[in-house]
SETOR-583250 format. One record per residue: residue in one letter; x, y, z of N, C-alpha, C, O in turn. Coordinates in steps of 0.1 Angstrom, whole numbers, plus 2048, in hexadecimal, padded with zeros to 3 digits. Layout:
SETOR-583250
PT  marlum   nx   ny   nz  cax  cay  caz   cx   cy   cz   ox   oy   oz
PT       A    X    Y    Z    X    Y    Z    X    Y    Z    X    Y    Z
...
end
This chain:
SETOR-583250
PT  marlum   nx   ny   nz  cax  cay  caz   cx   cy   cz   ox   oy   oz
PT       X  808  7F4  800  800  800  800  809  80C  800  814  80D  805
PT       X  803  817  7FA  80C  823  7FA  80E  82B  80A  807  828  813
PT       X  817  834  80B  81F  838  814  80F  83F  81C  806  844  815
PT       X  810  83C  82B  808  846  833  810  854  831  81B  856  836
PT       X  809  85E  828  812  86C  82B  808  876  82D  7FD  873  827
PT       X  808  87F  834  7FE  889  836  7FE  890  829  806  893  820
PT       X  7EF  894  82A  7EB  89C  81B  7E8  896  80D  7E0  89B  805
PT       X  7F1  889  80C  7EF  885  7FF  7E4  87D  7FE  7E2  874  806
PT       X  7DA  87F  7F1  7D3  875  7EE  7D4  865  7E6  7D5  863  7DA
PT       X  7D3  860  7EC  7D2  850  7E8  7C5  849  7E5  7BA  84B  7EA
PT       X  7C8  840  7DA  7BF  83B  7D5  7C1  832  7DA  7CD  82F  7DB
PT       X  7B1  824  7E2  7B8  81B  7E5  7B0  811  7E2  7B3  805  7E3
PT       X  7A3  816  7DB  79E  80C  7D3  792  815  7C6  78F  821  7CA
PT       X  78D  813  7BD  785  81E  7B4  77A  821  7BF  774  81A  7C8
PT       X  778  82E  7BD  76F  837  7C6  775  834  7D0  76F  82A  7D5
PT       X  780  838  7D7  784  838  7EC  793  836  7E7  79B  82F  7E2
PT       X  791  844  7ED  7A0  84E  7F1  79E  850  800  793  851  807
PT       X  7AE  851  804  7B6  858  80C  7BC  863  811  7C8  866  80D
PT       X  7B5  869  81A  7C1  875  81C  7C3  879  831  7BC  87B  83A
PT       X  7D3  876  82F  7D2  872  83F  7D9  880  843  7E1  887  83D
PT       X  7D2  881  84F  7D3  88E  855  7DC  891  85E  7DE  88B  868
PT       X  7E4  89E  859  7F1  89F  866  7F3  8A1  875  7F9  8A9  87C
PT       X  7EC  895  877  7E9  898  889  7F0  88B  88C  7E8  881  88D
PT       X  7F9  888  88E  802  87B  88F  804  87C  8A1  804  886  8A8
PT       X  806  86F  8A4  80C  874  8B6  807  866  8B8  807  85D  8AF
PT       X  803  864  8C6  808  853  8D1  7F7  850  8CF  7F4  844  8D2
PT       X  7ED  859  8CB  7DF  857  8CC  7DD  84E  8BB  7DA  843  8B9
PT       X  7E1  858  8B3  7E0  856  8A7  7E7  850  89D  7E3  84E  892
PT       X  7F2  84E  8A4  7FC  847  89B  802  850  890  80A  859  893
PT       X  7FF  84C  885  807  855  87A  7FD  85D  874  7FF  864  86A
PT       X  7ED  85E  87D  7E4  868  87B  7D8  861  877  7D6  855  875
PT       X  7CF  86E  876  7C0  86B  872  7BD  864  863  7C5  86A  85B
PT       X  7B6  85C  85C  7B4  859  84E  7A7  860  84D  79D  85C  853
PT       X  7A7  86A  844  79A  86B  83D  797  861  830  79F  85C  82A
PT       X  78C  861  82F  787  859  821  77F  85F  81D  777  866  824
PT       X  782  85F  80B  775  865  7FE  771  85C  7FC  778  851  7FC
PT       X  763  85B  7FA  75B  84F  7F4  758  854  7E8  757  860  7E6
PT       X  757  84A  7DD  748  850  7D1  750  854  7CB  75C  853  7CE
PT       X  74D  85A  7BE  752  862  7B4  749  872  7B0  74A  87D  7B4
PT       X  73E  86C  7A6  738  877  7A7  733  87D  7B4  737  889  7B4
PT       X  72B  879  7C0  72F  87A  7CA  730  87A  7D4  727  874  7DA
PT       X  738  87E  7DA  740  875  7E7  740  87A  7F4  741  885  7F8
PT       X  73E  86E  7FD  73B  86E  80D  74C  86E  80F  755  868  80A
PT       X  74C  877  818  75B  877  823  758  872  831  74F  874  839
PT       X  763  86A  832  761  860  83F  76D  865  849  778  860  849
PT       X  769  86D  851  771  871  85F  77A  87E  85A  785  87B  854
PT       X  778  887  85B  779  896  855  789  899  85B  791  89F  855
PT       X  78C  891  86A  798  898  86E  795  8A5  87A  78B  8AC  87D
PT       X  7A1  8A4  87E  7A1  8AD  88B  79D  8BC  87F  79B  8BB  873
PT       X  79F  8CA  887  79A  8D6  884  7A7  8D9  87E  7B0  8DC  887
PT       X  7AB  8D9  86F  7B8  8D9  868  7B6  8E0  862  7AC  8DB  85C
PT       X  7B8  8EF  85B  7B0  8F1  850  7BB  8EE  842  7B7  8F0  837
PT       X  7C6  8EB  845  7CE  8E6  837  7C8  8D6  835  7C5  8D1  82A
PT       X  7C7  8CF  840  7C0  8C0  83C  7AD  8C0  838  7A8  8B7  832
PT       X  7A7  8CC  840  79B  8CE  834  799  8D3  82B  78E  8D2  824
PT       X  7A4  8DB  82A  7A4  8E2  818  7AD  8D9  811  7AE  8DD  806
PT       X  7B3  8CF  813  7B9  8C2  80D  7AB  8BB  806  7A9  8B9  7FA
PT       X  7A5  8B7  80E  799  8AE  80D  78F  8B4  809  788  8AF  801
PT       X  78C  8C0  80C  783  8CC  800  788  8C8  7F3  782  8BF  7ED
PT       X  791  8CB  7EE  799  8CB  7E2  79A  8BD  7DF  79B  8BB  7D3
PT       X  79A  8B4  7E7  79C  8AB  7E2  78C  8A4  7DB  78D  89C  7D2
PT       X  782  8A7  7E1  771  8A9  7DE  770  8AD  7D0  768  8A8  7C9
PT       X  778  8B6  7CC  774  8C4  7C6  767  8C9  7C0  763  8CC  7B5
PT       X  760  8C9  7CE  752  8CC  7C9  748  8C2  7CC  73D  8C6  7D0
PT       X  749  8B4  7CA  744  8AB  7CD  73E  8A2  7DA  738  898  7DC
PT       X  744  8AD  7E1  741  8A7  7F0  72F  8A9  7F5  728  8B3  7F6
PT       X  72B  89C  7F8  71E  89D  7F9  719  89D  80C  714  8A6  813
PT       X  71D  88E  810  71F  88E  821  72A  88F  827  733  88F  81F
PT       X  72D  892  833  739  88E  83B  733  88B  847  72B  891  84F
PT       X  73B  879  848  734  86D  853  73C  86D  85C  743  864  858
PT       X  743  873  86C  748  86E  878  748  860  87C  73D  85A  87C
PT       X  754  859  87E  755  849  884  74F  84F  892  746  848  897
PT       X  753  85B  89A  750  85A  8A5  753  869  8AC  75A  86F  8A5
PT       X  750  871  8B8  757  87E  8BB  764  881  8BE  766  88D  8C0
PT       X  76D  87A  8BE  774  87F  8C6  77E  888  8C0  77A  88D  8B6
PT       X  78D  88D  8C4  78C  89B  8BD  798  894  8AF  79B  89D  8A7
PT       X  79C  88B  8AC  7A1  889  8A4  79C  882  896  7A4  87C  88E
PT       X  78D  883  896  787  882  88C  779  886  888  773  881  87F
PT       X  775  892  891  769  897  892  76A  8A6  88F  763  8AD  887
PT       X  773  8AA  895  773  8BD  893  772  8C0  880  76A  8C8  87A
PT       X  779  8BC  87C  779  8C0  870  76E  8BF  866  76F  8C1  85A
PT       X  762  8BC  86E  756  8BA  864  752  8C5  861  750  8C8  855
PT       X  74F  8CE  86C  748  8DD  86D  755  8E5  85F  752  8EE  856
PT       X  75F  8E1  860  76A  8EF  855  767  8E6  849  769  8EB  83E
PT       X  763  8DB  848  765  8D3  83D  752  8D6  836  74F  8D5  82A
PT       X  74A  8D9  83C  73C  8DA  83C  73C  8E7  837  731  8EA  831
PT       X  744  8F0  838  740  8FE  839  748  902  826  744  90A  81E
PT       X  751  8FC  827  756  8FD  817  74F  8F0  80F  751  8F0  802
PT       X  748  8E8  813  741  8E3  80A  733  8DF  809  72F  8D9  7FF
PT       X  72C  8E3  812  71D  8E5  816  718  8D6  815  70D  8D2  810
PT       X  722  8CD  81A  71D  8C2  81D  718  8BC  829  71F  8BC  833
PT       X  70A  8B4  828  704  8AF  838  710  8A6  83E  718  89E  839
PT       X  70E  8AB  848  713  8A5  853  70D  899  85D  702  89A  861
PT       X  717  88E  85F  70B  880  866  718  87D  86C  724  87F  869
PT       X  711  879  876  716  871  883  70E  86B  88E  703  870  88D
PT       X  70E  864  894  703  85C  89F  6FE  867  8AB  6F2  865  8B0
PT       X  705  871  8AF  701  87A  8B7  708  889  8B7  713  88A  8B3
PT       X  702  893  8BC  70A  8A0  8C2  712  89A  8D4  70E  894  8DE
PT       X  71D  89E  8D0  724  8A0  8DE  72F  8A3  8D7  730  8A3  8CA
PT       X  73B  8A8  8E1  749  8AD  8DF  749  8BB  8D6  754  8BD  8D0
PT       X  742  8C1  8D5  742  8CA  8C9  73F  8C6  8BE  744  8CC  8B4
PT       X  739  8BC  8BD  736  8B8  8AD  725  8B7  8AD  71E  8B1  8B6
PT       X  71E  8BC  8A3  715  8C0  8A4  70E  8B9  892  70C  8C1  888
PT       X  70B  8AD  891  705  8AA  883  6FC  8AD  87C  6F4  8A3  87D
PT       X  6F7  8B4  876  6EB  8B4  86E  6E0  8AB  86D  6D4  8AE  86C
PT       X  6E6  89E  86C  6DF  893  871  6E4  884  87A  6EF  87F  878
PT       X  6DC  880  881  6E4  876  88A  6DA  868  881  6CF  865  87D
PT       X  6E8  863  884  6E4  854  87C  6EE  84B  887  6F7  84F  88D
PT       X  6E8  83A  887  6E9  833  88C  6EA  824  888  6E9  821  87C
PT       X  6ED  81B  88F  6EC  80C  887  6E3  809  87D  6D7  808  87F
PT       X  6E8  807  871  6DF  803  867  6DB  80A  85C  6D5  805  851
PT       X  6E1  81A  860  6DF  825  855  6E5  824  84C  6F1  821  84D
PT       X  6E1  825  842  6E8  823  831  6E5  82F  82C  6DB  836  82E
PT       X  6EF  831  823  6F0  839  816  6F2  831  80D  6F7  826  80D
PT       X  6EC  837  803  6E3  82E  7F3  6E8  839  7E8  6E5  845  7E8
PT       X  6F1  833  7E0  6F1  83D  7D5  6F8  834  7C5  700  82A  7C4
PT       X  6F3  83B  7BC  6FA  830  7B1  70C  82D  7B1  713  828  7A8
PT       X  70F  831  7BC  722  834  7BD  71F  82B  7C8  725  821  7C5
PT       X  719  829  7D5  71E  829  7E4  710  81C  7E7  706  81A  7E0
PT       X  712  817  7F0  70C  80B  7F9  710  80B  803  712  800  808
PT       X  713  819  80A  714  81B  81A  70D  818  825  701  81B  824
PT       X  711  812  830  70A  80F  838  711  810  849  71D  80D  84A
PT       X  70C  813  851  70F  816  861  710  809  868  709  800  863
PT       X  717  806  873  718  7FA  87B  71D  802  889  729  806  88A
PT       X  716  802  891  715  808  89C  722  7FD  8A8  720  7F1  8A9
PT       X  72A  802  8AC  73A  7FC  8AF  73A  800  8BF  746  800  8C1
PT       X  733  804  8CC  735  80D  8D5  743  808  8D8  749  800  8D1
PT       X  746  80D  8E3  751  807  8EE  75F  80F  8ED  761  815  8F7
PT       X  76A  80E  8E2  76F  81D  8E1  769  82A  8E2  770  834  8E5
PT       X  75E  82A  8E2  755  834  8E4  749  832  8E1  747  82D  8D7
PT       X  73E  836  8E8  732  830  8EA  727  833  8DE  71E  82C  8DB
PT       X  72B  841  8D5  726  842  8CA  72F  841  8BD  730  84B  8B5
PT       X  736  833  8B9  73E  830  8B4  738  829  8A5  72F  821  8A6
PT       X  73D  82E  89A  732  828  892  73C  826  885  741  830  880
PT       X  73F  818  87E  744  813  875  739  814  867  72D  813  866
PT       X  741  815  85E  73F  81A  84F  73F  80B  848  74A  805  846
PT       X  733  806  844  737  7F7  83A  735  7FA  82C  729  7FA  82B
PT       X  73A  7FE  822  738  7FD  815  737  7EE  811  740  7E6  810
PT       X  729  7ED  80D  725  7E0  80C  725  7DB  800  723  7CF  803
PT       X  726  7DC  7F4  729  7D6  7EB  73A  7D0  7E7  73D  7C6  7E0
PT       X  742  7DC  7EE  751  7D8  7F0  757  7D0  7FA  762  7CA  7FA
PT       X  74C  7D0  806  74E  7C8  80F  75B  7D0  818  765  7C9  81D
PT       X  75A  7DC  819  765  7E4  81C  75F  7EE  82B  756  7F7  829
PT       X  765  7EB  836  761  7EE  845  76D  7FD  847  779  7FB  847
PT       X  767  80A  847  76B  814  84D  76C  817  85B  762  81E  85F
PT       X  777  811  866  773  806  870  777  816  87A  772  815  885
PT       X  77E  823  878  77D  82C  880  785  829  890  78F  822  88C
PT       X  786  82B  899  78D  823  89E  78A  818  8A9  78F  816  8B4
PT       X  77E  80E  8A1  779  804  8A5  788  7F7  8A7  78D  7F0  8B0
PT       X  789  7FA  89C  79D  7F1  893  7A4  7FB  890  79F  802  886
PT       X  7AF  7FE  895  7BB  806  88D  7C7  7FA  887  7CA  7EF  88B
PT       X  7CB  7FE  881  7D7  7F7  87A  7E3  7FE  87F  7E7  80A  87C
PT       X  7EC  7EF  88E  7F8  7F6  890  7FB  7F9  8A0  804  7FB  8A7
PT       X  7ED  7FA  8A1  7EB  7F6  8B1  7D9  7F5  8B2  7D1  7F4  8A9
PT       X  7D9  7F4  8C1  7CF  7ED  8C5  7C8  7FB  8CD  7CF  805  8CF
PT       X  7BA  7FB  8D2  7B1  807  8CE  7AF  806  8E1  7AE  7FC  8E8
PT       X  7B1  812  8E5  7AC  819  8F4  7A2  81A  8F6  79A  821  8F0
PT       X  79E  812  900  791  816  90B  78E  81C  915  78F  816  920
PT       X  78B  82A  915  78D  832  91A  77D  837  925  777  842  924
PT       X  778  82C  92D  76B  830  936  769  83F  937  76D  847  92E
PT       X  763  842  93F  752  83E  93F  74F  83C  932  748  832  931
PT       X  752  844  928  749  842  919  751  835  912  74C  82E  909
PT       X  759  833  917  760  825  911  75B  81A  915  752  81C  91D
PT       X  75C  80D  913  751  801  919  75C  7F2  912  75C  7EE  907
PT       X  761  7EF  91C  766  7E2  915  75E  7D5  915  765  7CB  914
PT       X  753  7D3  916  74A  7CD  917  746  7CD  90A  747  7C3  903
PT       X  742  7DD  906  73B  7E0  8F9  743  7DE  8F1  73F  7DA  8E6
PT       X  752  7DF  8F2  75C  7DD  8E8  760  7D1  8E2  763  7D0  8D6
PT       X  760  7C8  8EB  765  7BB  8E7  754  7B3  8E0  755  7AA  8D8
PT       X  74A  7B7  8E4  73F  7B7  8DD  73B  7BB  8CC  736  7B3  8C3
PT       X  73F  7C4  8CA  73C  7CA  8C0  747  7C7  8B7  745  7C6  8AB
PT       X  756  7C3  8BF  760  7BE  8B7  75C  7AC  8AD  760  7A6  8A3
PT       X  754  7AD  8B7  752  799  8B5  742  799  8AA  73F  78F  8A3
PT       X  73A  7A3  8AA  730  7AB  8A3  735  7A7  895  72F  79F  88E
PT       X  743  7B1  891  749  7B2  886  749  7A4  87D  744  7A3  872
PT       X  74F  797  885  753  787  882  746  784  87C  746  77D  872
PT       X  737  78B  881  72C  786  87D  727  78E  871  71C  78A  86D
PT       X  72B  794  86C  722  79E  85F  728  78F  852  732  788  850
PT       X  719  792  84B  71A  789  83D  719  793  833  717  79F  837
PT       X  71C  790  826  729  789  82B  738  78F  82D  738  79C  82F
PT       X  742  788  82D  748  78F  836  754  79B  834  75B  79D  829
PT       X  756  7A0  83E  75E  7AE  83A  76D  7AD  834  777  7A9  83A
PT       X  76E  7B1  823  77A  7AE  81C  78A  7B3  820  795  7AE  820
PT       X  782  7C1  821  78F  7CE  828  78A  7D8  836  77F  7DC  837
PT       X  792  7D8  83C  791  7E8  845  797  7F0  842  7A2  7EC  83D
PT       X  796  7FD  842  79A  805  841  79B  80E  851  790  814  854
PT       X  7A5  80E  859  7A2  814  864  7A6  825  865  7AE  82C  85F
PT       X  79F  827  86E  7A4  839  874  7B0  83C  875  7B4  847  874
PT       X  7B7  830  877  7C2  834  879  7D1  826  879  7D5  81E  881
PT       X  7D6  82B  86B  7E3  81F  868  7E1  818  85A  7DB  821  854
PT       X  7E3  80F  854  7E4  80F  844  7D5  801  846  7CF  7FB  84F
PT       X  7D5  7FF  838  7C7  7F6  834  7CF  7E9  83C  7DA  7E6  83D
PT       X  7C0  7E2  841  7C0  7D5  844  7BC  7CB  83D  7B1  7C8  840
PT       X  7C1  7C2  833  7BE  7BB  829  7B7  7AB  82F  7B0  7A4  828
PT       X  7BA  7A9  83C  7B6  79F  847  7AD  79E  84F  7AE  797  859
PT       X  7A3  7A5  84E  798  7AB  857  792  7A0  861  78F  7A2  86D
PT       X  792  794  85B  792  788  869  79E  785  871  79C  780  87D
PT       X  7AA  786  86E  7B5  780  873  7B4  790  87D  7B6  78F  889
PT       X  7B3  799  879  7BA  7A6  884  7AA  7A5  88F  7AA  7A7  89B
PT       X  79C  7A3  887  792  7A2  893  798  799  89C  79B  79D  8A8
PT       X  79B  78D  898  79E  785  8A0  7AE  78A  8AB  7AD  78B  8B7
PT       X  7B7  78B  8A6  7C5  796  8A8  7BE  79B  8B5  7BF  796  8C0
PT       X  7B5  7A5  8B2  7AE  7B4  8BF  7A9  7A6  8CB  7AE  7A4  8D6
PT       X  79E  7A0  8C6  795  799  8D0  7A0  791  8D9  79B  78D  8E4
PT       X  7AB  78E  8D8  7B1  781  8D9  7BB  78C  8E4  7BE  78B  8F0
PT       X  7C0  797  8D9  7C9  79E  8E8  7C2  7A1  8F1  7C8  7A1  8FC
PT       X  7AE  7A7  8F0  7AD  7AC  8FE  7AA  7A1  909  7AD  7A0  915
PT       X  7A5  799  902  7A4  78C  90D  7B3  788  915  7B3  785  921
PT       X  7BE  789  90F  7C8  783  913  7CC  791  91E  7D1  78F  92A
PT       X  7CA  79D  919  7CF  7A9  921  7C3  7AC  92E  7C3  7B7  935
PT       X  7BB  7A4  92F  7AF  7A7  939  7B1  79A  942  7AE  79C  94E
PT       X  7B8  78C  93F  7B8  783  946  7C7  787  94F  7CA  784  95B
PT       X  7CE  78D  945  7DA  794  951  7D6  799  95B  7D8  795  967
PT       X  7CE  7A3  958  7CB  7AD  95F  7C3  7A6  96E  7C5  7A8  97A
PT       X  7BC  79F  967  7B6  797  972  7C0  78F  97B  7BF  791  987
PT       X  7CA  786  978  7D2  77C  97A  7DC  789  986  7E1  786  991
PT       X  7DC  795  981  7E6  79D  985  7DA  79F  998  7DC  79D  9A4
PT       X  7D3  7A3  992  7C8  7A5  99D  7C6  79D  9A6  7C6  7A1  9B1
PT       X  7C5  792  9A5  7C0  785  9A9  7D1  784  9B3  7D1  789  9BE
PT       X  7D7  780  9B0  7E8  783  9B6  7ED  788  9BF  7F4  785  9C8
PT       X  7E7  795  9BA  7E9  7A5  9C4  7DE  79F  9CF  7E4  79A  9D9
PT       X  7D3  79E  9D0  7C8  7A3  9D6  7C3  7B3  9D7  7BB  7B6  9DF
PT       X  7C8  7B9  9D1  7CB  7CC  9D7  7D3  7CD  9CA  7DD  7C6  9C6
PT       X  7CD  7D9  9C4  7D3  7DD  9B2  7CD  7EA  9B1  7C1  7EC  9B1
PT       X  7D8  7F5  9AF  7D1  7FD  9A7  7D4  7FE  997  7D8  7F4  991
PT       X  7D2  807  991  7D6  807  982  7E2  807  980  7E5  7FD  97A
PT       X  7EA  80E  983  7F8  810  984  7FE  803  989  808  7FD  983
PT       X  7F9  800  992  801  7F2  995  800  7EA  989  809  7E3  984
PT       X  7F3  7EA  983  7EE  7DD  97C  7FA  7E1  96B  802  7D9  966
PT       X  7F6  7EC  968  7FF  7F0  95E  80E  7ED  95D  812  7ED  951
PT       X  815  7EC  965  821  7EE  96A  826  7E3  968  832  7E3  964
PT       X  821  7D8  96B  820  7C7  965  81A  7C8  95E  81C  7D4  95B
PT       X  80C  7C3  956  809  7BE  94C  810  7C3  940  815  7BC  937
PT       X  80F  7D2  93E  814  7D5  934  825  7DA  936  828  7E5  930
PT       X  82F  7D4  93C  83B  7D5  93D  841  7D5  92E  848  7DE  929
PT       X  83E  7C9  926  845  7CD  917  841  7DA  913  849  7E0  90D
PT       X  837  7DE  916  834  7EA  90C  838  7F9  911  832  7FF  91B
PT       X  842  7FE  909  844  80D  90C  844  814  917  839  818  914
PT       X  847  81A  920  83E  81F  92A  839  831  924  836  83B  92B
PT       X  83A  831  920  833  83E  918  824  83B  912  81D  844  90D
PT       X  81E  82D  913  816  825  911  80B  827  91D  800  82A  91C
PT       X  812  824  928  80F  824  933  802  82C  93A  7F9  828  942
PT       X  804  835  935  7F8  841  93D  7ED  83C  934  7E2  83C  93A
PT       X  7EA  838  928  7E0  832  91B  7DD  828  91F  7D0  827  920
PT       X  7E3  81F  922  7E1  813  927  7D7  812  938  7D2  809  93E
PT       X  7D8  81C  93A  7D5  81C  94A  7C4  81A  945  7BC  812  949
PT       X  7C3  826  93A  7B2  821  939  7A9  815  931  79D  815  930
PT       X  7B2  80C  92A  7AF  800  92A  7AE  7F5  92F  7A9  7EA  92B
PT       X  7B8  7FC  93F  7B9  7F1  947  7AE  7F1  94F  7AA  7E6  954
PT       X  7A7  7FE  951  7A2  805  95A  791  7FF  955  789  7FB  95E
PT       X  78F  7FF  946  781  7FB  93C  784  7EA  940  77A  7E4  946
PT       X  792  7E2  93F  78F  7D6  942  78B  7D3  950  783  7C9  952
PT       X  78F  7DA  959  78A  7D7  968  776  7D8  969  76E  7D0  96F
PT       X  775  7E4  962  766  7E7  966  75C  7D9  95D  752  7D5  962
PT       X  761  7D5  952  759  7CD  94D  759  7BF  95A  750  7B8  95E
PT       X  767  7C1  95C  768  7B4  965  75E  7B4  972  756  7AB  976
PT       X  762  7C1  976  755  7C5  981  747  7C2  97F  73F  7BD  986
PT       X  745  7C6  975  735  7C0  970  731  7B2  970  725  7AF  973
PT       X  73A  7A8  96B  73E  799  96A  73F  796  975  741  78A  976
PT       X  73E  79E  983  744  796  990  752  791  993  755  78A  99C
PT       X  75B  796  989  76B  791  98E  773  797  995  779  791  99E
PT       X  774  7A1  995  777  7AB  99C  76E  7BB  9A4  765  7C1  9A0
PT       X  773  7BD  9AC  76C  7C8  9B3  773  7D4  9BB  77F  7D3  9BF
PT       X  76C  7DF  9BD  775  7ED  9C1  76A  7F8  9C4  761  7FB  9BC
PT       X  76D  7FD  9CF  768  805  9D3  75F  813  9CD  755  818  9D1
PT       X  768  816  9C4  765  81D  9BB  76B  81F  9B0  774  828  9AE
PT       X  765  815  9A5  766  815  997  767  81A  98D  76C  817  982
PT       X  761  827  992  765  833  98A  76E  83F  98D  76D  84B  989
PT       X  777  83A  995  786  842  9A0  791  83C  99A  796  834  9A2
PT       X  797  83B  98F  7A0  836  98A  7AC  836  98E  7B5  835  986
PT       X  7AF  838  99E  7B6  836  9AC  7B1  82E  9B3  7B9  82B  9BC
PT       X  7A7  82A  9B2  7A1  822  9BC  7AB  812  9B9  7B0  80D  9AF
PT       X  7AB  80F  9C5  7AB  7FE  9C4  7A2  7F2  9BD  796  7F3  9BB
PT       X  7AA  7E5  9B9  79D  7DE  9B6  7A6  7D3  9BC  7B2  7D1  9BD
PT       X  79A  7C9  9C1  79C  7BB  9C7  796  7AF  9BD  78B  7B0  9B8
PT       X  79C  7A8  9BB  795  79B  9BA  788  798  9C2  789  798  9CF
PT       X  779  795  9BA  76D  78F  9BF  772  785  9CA  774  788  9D5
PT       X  776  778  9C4  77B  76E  9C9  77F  770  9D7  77C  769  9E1
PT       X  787  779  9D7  790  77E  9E8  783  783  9ED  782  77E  9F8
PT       X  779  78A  9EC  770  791  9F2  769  789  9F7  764  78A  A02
PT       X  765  77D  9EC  75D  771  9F5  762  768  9FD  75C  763  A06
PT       X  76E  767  9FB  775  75F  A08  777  767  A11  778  761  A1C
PT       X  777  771  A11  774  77B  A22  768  775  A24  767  76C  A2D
PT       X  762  778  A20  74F  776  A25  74E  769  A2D  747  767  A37
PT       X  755  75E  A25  752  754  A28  75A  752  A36  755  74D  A41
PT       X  769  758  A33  76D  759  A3F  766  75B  A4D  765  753  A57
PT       X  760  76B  A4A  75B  770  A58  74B  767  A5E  747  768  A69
PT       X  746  75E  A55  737  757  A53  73D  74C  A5E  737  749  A68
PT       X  749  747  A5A  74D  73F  A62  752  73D  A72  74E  735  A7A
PT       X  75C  74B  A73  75D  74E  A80  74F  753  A87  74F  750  A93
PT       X  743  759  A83  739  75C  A86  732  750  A90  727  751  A95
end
């Protein structure tokens, strides 16, 4: 595949181009992807942070043709740019909701399609990176605009309250089920995935293995906060990683809480302690006994 470079447009299959946005860093990797759909004309998929050389890139790269612009989701490195991108090309705006400063014209949801003699777009509602997270299927190509449901290159943050690793590893396992089945991704962020079951499977298979640490780390300790838990499990990785990592550890603890495996005072104190269930019932049983 051709070079990720900011600015340039790539062709990467007829009708759907590339143009990746200069906001590179530890969140984004080597930055935002926008996508042109269509020819005559064409939906933009994730507009980019508030750039105006990367929305007058993608204006121009429209030239004129720009009809929608669709949000994977709010957050600020692929949402702001819709409003500068809307305003030079008087195109509606969709996304699943207003929040973050993003404000759509219309909110659309699981199952929404766009119909046009170019496009067979369609919505797949993704929560859990974010609770109003919503993937792009072009259904005739069989081609998933996955936003940062799948990135290519690393593995995607869950970031509570609005984060949900429950909902995540759900919606991830969602994907395995669409008929039929998804040929490419294209993610928010990192180059095409040409393996779209081998990397679902890749995601589902690291969180499980990174949640039973977590647990196993817990379970050991009796007494864990995030930092401890981080500090070991994720030892190979970076420690510049570290503070990122704290809120995936933090989304795997709470789903576990809900599951009964673990438990903590306060769940939403990401200082707080967490114990193993298990240790808490063997107290009980303990004190039932001396009683």
């Amino acid at each position: 595949m051709p070079e990720l470079t900011p600015g340039a447009v790539v062709t990467l299959a007829p009708r759907l181009r590339r143009i990746l946005a200069p906001n590179p860093g530890i969140f984004t990797g080597p930055g935002t992807n926008t996508y042109l759909l269509g020819e005559d004309e064409l939906a933009v998929i994730d507009p980019g942070p508030d750039d105006p050389v990367h929305i007058e890139a993608v204006a121009a790269a429209g030239a004129g043709r720009i009809r929608w612009i669709l949000v994977t989701h709010t957050h600020p490195d692929h949402a702001p740019g819709a409003a500068g991108l809307a305003k030079l090309t008087g195109a509606e705006v969709l996304g699943f909701d207003a929040r973050d400063d993003f404000s759509p014209d219309t909110e659309i949801g699981d199952g929404w399609a766009l119909r046009t003699p170019e496009l067979h777009l369609s919505a797949v509602h993704t929560p859990g990176h974010a609770s109003n997270h919503l993937c792009y299927l072009l259904e005739i190509e069989r081609i998933l605009l996955s936003g940062d449901h799948i990135m290519n290159g690393s593995t995607v943050i869950i970031s509570p309250p609005d984060g949900d690793m429950a909902a995540y590893m759900q919606a991830l396992a969602r994907l395995e089920l669409i008929k039929p089945p998804i040929k490419t991704i294209l993610p928010g962020h990192g180059d095409v995935i040409d393996d779209p079951k081998a990397k679902v499977e890749e995601y589902i298979t690291h969180r499980r293995a990174r949640e039973e640490a977590v647990f196993q780390y817990v379970e050991g300790a009796g007494k864990a906060t995030l930092d401890d838990i981080v500090a070991v499990v994720y030892a190979g990785v970076g420690t510049e990683y570290h503070p990122l990592a704290r809120f995936s550890v933090w989304a795997h603890l709470r789903k576990m809480a809900d599951e009964g495996r673990v438990h903590s005072g306060d769940p939403d104190d990401m200082s707080a302690n967490w114990h193993p269930t298990r240790q808490r019932s063997r107290a009980r049983r303990g004190r039932r006994r001396q009683a």
